[in-house]
C-alpha positions as CSV (number, residue, x, y, z in Angstrom):
1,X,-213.4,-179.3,-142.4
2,X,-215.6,-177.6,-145.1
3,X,-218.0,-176.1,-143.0
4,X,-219.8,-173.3,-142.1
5,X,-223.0,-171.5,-139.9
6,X,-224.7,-168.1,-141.6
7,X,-225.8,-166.5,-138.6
8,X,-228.8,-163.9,-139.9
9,X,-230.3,-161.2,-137.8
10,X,-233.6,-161.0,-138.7
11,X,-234.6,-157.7,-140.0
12,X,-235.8,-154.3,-138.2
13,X,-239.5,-154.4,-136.2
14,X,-240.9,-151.8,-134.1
15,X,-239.0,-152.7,-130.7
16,X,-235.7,-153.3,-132.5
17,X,-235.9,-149.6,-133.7
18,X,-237.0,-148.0,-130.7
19,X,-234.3,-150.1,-128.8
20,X,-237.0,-152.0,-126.5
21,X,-236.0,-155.5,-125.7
22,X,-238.0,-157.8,-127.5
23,X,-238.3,-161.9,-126.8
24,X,-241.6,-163.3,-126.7
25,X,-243.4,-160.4,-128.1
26,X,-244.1,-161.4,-131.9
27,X,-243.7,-158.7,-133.5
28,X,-243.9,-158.3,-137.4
29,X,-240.9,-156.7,-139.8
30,X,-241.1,-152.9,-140.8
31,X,-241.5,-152.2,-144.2
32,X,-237.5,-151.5,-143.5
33,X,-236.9,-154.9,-142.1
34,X,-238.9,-156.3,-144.9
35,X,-236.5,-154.9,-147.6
36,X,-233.4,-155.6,-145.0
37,X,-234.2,-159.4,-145.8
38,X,-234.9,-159.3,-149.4
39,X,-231.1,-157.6,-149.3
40,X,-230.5,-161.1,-147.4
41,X,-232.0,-163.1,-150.2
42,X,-230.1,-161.3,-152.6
43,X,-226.7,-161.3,-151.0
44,X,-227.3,-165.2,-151.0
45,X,-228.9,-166.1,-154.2
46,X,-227.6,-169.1,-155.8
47,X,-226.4,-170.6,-152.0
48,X,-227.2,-174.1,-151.1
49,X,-227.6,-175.0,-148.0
50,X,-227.5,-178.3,-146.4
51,X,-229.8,-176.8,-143.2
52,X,-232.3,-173.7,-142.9
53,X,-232.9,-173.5,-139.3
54,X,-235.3,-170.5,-138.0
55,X,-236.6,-169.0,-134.6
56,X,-240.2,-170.0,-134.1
57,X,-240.8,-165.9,-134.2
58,X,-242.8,-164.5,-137.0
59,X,-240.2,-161.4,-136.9
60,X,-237.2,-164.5,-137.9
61,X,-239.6,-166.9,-140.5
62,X,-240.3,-163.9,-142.4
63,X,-236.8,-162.8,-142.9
64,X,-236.2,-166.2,-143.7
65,X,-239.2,-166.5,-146.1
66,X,-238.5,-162.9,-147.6
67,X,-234.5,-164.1,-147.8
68,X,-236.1,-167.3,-150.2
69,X,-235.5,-170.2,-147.7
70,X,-238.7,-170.0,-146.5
71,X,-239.5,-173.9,-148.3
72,X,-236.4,-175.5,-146.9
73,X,-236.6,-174.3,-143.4
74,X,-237.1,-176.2,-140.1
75,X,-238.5,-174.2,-137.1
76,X,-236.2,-174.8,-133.8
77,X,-237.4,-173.3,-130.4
78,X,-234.0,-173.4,-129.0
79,X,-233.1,-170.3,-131.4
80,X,-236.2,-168.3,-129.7
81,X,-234.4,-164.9,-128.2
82,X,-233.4,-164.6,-125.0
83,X,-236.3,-164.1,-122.5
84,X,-236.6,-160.9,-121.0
85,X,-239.0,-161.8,-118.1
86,X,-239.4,-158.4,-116.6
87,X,-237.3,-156.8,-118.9
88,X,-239.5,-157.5,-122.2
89,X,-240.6,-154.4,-123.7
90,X,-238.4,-151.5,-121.9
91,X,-234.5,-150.1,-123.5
92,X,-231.6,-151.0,-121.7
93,X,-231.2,-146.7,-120.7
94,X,-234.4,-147.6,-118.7
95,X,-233.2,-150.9,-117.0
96,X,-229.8,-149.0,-116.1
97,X,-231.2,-146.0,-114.6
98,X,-232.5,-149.2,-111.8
99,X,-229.5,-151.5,-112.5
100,X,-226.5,-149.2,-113.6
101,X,-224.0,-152.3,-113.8
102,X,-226.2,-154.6,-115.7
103,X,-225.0,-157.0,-118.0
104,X,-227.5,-159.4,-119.4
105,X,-224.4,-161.8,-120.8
106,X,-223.6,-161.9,-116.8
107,X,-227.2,-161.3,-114.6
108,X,-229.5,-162.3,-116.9
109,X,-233.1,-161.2,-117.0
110,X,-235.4,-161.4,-113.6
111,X,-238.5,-163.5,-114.6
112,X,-236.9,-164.7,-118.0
113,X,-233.9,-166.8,-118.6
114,X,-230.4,-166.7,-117.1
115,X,-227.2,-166.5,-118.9
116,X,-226.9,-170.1,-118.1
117,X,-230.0,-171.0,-119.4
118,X,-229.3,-169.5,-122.4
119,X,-225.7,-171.0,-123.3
120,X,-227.5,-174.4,-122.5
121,X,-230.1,-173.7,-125.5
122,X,-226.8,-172.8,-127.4
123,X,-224.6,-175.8,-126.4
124,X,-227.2,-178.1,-127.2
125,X,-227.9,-176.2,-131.1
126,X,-224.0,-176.5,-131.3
127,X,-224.0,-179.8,-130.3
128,X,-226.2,-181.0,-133.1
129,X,-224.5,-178.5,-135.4
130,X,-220.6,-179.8,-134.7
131,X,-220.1,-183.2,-135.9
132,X,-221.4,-182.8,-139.7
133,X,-221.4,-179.0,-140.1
134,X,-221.8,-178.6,-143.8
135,X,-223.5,-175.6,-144.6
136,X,-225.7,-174.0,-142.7
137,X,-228.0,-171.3,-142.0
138,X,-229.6,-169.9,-139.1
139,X,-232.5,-167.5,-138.4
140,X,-232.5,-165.7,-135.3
141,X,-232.0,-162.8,-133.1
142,X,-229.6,-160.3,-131.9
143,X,-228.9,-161.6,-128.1
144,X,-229.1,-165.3,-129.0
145,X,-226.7,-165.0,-131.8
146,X,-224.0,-163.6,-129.9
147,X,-224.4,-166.1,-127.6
148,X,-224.1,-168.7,-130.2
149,X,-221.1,-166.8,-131.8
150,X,-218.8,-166.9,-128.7
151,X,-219.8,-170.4,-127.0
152,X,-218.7,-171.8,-130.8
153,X,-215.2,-170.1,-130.4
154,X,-215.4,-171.9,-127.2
155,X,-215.6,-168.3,-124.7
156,X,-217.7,-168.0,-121.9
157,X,-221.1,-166.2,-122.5
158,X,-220.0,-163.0,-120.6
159,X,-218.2,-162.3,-123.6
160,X,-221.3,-161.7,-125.6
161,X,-221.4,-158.2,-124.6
162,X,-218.8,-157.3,-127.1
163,X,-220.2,-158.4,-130.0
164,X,-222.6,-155.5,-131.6
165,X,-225.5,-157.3,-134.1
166,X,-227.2,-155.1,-136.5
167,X,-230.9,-156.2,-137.7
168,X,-230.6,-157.5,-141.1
169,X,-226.9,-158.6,-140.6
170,X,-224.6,-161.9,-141.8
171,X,-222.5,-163.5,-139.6
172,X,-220.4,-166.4,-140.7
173,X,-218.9,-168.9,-138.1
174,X,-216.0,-171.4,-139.4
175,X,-212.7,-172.8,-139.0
176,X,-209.4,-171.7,-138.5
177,X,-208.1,-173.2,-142.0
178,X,-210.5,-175.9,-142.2
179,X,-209.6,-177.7,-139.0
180,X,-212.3,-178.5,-137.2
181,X,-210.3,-178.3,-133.7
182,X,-210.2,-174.5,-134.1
183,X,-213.4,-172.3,-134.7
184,X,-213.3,-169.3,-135.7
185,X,-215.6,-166.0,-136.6
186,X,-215.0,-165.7,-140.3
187,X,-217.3,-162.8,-140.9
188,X,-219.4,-160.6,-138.4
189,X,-222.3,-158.0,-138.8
190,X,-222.2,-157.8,-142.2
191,X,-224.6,-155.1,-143.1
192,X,-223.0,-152.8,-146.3
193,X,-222.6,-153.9,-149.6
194,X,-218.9,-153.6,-149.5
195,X,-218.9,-156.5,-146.9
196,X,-221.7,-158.4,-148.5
197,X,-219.2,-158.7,-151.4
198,X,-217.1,-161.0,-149.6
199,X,-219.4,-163.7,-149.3
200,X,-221.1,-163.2,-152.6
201,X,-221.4,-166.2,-154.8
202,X,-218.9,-166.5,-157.7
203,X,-221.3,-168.5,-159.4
204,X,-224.8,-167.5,-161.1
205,X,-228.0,-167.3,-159.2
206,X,-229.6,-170.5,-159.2
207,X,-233.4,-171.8,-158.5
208,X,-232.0,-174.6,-156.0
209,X,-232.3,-173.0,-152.4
């Protein structure tokens, strides 16, 4: 099965920096996050894919746009971040000191989206993903990614919670040596240039994208 998802983080804002969750709030990139997806366009120059699929948050289209796949994209709604409800705006230190035990792979968020309502956006992007993956790339955000990541190695969403996501990072879903009954994570949070050299084309940069 020659197939794979690039999961991209988009890069850093003002919430993602401070550490205040951040869903429907639409925030811009930092000057930081701005140069975190040029990096992105770099790392990928001369990569075809046969889908650009991006968040309908300007935070997500202008990493995409700044990473160069801005023309060949296709807005989704189901790769919108998690909704916080209540939650939106405030660091997880701050929801802890009311909920010590929360987990938001497990409780969700009151006033926003469940855990279940979540891996049901996931399920149904993977379901339209799975049966011609070619290559693809996805736009997104920190919480929603990891919930992709683990429901496509077929774990439950509590497992989430172990995954860390930079801003700015590659991800890169597969299979277990091309066989389409076994997925597998083939790359995750990618973020130095050591690791960006793993996935760096061999080939020379190319207009096409």
């Amino acid at each position: 099965m020659d197939g794979q998802v690039y999961l991209i983080r988009h890069g850093e804002t003002t919430w993602s920096l401070s550490g205040q969750h951040t869903s429907r709030t639409d925030l811009p990139l930092t000057e930081h996050g701005a140069e975190q997806a040029r990096n992105i366009g770099r790392l990928l120059s001369g990569k075809t894919f046969t889908q650009v699929l991006v968040s309908p948050m300007q935070r997500a289209r202008q990493t995409c746009e700044l990473a160069g796949y801005g023309p060949v994209a296709r807005v989704n709604p189901n790769l919108s971040e998690w909704d916080y409800g209540d939650y939106e705006g405030r660091t997880a230190a701050e929801i802890r000191a009311e909920r010590p035990s929360w987990d938001i792979y497990r409780d969700g968020c009151p006033g926003g989206e469940s855990a279940e309502q979540v891996s049901a956006r996931v399920d149904m992007i993977l379901a339209e993903l799975r049966p011609s993956v070619g290559q693809v790339a996805i736009f997104s955000h920190g919480q929603f990614l990891r919930a992709l990541a683990v429901r496509w190695i077929d774990l439950p969403m509590r497992q989430g919670s172990h995954l860390g996501l930079d801003t700015g990072s590659l991800s890169i879903l597969g299979f277990e040596h091309n066989n389409i009954e076994t997925t597998a994570i083939s790359l995750w949070n990618a973020v130095s240039n050591d690791l960006f050299e793993l996935v760096r084309p061999q080939h020379g940069p190319s207009k096409d994208r």
